[in-house]
C-alpha positions in Angstrom: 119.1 136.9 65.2 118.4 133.3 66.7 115.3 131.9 66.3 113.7 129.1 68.3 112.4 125.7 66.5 108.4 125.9 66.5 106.1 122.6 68.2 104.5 121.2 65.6 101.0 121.9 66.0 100.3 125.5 64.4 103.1 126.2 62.7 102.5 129.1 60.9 100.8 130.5 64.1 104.0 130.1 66.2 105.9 131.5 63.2 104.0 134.5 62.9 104.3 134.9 66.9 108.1 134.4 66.8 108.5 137.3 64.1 105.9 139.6 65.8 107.7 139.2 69.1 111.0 140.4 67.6 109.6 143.5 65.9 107.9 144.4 69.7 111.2 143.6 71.5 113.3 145.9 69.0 115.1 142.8 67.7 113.9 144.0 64.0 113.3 147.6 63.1 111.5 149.1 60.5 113.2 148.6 57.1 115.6 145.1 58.4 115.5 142.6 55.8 114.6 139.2 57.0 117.2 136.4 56.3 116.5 134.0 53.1 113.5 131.8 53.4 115.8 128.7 52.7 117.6 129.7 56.3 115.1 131.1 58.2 113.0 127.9 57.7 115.7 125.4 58.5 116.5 128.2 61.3 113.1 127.3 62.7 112.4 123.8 62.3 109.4 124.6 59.4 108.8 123.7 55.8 109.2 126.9 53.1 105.3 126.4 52.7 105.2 126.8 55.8 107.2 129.9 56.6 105.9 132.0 53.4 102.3 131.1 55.3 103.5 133.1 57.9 104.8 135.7 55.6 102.2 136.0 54.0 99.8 136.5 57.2 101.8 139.3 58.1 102.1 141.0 54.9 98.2 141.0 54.8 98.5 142.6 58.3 100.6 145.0 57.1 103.9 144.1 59.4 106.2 143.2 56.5 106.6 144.1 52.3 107.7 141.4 50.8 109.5 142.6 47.4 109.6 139.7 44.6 113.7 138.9 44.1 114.4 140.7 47.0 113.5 139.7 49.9 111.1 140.0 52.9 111.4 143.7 54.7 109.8 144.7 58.4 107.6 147.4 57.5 107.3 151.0 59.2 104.2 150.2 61.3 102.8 151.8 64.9 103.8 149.7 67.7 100.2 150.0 68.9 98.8 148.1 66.1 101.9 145.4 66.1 100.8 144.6 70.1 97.3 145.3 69.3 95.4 142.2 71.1 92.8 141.4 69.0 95.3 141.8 65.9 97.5 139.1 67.3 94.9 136.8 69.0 93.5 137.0 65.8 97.1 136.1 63.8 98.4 133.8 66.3 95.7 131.8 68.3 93.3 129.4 67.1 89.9 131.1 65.8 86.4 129.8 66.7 84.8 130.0 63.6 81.4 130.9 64.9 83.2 134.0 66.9 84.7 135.3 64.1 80.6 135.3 62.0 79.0 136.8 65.1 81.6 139.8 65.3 81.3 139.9 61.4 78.0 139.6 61.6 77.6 142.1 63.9 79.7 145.0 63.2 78.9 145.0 58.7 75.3 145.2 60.2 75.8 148.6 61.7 78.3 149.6 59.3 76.0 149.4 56.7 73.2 150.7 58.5 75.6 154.2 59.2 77.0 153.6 55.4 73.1 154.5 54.7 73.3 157.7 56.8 76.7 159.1 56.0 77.8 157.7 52.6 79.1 160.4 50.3 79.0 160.2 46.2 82.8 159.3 46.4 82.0 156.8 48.8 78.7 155.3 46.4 81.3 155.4 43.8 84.1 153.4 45.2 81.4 150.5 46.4 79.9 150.6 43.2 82.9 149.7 41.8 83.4 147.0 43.9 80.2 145.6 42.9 80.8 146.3 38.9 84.0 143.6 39.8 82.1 141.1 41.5 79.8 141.1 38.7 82.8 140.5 36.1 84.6 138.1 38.0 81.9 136.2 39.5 82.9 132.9 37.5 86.4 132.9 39.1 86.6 132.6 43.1 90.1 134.3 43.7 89.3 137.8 41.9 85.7 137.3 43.0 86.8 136.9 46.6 89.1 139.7 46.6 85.9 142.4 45.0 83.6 141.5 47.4 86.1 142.2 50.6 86.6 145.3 48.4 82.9 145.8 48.7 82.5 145.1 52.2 85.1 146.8 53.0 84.0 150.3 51.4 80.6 150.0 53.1 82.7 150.1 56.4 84.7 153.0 54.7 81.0 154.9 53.8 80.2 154.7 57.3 82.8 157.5 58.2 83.3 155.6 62.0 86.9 155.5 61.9 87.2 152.8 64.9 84.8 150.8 62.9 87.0 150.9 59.8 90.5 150.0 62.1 88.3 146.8 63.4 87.8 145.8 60.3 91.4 145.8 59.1 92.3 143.6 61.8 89.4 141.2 61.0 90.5 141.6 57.5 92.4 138.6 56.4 90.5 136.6 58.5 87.1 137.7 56.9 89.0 137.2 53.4 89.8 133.4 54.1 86.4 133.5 55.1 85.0 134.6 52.2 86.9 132.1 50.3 85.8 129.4 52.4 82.1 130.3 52.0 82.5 130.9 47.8 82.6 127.1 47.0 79.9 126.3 49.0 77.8 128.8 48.0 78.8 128.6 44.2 77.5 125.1 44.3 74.1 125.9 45.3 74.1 129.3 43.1 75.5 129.1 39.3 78.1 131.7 38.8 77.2 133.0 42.4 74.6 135.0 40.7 72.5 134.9 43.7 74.9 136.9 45.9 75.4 139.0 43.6 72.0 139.8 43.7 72.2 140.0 47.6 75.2 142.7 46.9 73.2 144.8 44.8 69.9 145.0 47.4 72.7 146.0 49.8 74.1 148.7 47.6 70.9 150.3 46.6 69.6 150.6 50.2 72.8 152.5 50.7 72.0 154.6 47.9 68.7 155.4 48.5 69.9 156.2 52.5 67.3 153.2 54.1 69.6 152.6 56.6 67.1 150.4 58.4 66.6 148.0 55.0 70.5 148.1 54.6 71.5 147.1 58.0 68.9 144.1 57.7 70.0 143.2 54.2 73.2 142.9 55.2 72.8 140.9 58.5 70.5 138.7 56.4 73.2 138.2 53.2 76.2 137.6 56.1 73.7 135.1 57.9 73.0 133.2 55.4 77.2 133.1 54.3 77.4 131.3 57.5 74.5 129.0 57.7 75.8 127.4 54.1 79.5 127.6 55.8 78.2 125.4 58.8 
């Protein structure tokens, strides 16, 4: 395969795009290995920090495994999702950052809000787990990071909308790098990030108790104040 050298502004964006355009064209099928990362960047005109970047991306999207030792492998996805528009607006386009809070924003609120009303024991379970992990990890912002998109993630799950849940794994790297940008900021005005912890927990209980009208406002409350320390 022959791949084109990438303009120099966004990069990994017209890296991702390259690869993505290949796997809708049929030029890489499900289970094609990609070429070594030392010839695929010098193939495309990118650094290797570059190109795993865009590996990366994708493998959070779910387009590729990448198998340590050996090598970097299209995965067996639906084409639907691959050309999905929001999906690849999302991977290859500059993102307004205030966009990307008000859909956030917007769509946790109600997923909570339905999490209140249709949330199983299993499903009470799985986001208290999430929480148990935020509150063990809360002094390192990686593995802190990763348990609250856990925890957000299973309210969407509790909500039992299943287009809800496919929205949010589209929005979810993006909402993960969010989260990541938003911990250091917020650590510094709350030791140990104790505070959203705190915030977590109100959310969780509401759940629990089924108040879906004191969950939904939790949440927007907790997200709305994530992006006004962001800003």
């Amino acid at each position: 395969m022959q791949f084109e050298k990438v303009k120099p502004h966004r990069t990994y964006q017209e890296v991702l795009k390259q690869i993505n355009n290949l796997i809708i064209e049929g030029k890489l099928s499900p289970g094609d290995r990609l070429m070594g990362e030392r010839e695929m960047a010098g193939e495309l005109g990118v650094s290797r920090t570059t190109l795993r970047e865009a590996l990366r991306t994708m493998e959070l999207l779910g387009l590729v495994e990448i198998k340590p030792g050996g090598g970097t492998f299209i995965r067996d996805v639906q084409l639907d999702y691959v050309i999905n528009p929001l999906a690849l607006a999302l991977s290859v386009e500059p993102t307004r950052l205030d966009e990307l809070w008000e859909i956030r924003i917007t769509l946790e609120a109600e997923c909570a809000r339905l999490a209140a009303e249709r949330a199983s024991e299993e499903s009470l379970r799985w986001i208290a787990h999430a929480l148990k992990d935020m509150q063990i990890e809360h002094h390192d912002l990686d593995a802190y990071a990763k348990a609250d998109m856990r925890f957000h993630y299973m309210v969407a799950q509790a909500s039992q909308n299943t287009l809800m849940n496919r929205l949010l794994q589209t929005l979810v790297v993006h909402i993960f790098e969010l989260i990541k940008r938003t911990g250091p900021l917020r650590f510094s005005h709350d030791i140990g990030g104790l505070r959203t912890v705190r915030e977590h927990v109100a959310i969780y209980e509401a759940i629990s108790r089924h108040d879906s009208g004191e969950a939904q406002n939790l949440m927007r409350k907790h997200l709305e104040e994530a992006r006004n320390e962001l800003a």
